[in-house]
N, C-alpha and C positions, 0 to 999 in steps of 0.2 A: 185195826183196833186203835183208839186216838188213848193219849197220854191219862184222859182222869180214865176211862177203862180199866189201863193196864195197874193203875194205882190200886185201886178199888180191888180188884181181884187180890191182888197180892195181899192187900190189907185185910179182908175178908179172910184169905187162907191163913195167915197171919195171926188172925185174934181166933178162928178155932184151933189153929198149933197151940198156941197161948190156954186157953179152955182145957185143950183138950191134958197139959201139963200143969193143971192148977196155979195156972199165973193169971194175974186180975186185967181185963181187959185196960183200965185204966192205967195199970204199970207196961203194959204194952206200948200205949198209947202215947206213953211220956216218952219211953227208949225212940217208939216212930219218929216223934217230932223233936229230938235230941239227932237221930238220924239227918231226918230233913234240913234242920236249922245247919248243921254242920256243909252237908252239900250246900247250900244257900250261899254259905259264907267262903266258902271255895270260888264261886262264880260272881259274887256280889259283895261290894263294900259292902261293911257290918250298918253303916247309917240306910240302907236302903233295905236288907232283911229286918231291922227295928219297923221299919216304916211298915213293911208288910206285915208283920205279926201285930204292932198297934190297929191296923185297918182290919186284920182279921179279928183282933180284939174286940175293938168299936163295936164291931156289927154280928156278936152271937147272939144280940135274942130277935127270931124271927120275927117279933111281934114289932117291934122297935120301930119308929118313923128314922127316916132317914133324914139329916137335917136341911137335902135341898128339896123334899117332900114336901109338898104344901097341903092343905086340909081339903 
């Protein structure tokens, strides 16, 4: 089982523990990536987890051109 797998699953079981104790999938969501961002910052200068959360920023709406995208 490779790394986003194993994420996926746990998260998945994750946000029905969460459901299933009347807590909002979104307040889950925030504790997760307060989680993650902590780990990040264990293993990575803080300038380089910035960098990765503005790239993952950038790029939420699937619809969005990418700026080296040409028409």
């Amino acid at each position: 089982m490779g790394a986003r797998q194993i994420a996926e699953t746990h998260f998945r079981a994750a946000l029905a523990e969460a459901m299933a104790s009347d807590i909002a999938p979104e307040l889950l969501a925030r504790y997760m990536l307060s989680c993650v961002i902590a780990e990040y910052v264990r293993h990575r200068p803080p300038v380089d987890v910035r960098a990765e959360l503005v790239a993952a920023a950038d790029n939420l709406d699937p619809d969005a051109d990418y700026v080296f995208m040409r028409p």
